[in-house]
N, C-alpha and C positions, 0 to 999 in steps of 0.2 A: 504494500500500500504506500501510495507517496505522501506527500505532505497535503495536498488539498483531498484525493480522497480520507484519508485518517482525520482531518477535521470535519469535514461533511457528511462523516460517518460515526463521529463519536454521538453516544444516546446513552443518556439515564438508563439505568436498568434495574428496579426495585429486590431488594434481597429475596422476596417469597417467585422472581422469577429464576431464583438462581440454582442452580442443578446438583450444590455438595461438595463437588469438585475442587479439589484446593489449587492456589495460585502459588506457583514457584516462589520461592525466595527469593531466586535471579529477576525473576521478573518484580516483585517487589521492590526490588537493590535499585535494578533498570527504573523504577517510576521513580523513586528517590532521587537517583542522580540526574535524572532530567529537572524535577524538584530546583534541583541546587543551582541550575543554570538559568533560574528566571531573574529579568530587570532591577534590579535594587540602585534607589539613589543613595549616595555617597556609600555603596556598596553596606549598606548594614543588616544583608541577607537575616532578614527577620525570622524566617520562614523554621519553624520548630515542627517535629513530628514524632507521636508517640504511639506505637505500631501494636496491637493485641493479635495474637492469634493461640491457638493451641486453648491452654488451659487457662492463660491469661483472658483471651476473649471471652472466655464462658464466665470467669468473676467478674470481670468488667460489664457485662453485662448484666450478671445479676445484683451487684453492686449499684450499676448505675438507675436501675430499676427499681430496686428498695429506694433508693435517696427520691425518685419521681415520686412513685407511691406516699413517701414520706412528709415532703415538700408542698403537696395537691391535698393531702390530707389536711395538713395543718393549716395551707391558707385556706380551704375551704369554697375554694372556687369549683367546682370540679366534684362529678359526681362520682358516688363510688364506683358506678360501672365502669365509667370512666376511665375513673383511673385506672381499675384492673384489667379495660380493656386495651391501654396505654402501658402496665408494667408487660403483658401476656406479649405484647409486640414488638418492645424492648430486646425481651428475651427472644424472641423467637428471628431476629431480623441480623442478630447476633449470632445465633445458632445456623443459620442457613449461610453466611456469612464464611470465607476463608480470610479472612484481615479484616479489621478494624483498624483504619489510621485515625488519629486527633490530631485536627487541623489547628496548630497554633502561631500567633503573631508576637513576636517575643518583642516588646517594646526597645527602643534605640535607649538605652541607660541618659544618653546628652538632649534627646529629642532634638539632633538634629536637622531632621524633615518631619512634615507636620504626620501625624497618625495614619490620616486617610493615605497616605503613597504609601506606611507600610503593611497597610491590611490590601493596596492594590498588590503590593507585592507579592503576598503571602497567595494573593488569587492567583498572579501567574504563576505561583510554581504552583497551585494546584490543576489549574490548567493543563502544565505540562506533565503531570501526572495521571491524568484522567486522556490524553493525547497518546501519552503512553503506553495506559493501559488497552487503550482501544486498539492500536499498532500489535499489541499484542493476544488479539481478543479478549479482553478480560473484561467481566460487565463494572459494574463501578456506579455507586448516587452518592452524592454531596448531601449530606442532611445535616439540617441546623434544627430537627424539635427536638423535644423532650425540653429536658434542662441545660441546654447546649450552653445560653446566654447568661445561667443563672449560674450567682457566687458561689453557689456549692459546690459547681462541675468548676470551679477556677481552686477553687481547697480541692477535690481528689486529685485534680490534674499537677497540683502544686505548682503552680502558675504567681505570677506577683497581682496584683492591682490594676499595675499599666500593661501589661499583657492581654492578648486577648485570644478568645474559643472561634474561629470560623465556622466551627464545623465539623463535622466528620466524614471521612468516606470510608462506604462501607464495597468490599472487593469479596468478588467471587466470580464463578465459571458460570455461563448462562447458555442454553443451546437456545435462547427468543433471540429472535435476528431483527428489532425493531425499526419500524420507518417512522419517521417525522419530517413534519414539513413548517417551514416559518410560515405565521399567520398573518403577520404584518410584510404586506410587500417592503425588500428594498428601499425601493425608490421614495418610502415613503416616513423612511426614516433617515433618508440625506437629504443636505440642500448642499446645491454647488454653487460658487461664490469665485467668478471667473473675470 
């Protein structure tokens, strides 16, 4: 695959499509080190990643599923089915799952460029991770629910304050060959100024 088909071919791919199959290490390594080669200003590659699989992903998952359950309880938003139908999917999104990486923006200690360039950063190298993984067939979604945003995922991740959670992706093998198409025409998101 070249460079424009593996971009126009990269698609979300939800874990309950995903078939079991675990994803190489190498290939894991390979998403990583594309990871490491995205844009950073004055170079302060932000871009942190904290990788689960094996026996790790099944605590992490059930860990981070008690902490939801926990969380949704006590504020009280959130109904019990709710949430137990929110811990059961946790669990189970993880379990279908071969990696879990935690997408994070390790803040510039000087803040020498403003925050937003280093969370675009942190996007490109997940970019070139999910480019990656597609180059290599590997299914792959970018998920920010649960407690992604909330201070409790910044305490288990042991993360500081100015740090921040983008996200997670969750990787695995998928035989759904999905198609997508953009809704909004092109043309209808440039102006040319000539």
């Amino acid at each position: 695959m070249n460079l424009k088909e593996t971009i126009l071919n990269r698609r979300t791919i939800k874990p309950m499509h995903f078939n079991g199959e675990n994803v190489s290490k190498e290939i894991i390594e390979e998403m990583l080190t594309a990871a490491n080669w995205a844009p950073t200003h004055r170079n302060t590659e932000p871009w942190r990643f904290v990788i689960y699989s094996g026996e790790s992903k099944t605590k992490f998952a059930k860990e981070t599923a008690e902490m939801f359950r926990q969380v949704k309880t006590d504020e009280g938003k959130m109904e019990k089915t709710a949430i137990d139908k929110k811990f059961e999917k946790i669990q189970l999104n993880a379990n279908l799952s071969s990696h879990i990486i935690a997408l994070i923006m390790k803040r510039d200690e000087e803040k020498r460029v403003p925050e937003i360039e280093e969370i675009c950063a942190v996007s490109c190298a997940v970019q070139n991770m999910m480019l990656t993984a597609t180059a290599n067939n590997v299914a792959h979604i970018w998920s920010s629910g649960g407690l992604t945003f909330h201070p409790e995922m910044k305490k288990y991740l042991n993360i500081t304050e100015e740090d921040k959670i983008l996200g997670f992706l969750y990787v695995g093998k998928s035989d759904l060959k999905p198609k997508s198409k953009r809704f909004i025409p092109l043309e209808d998101k440039v102006i040319w100024k000539e």
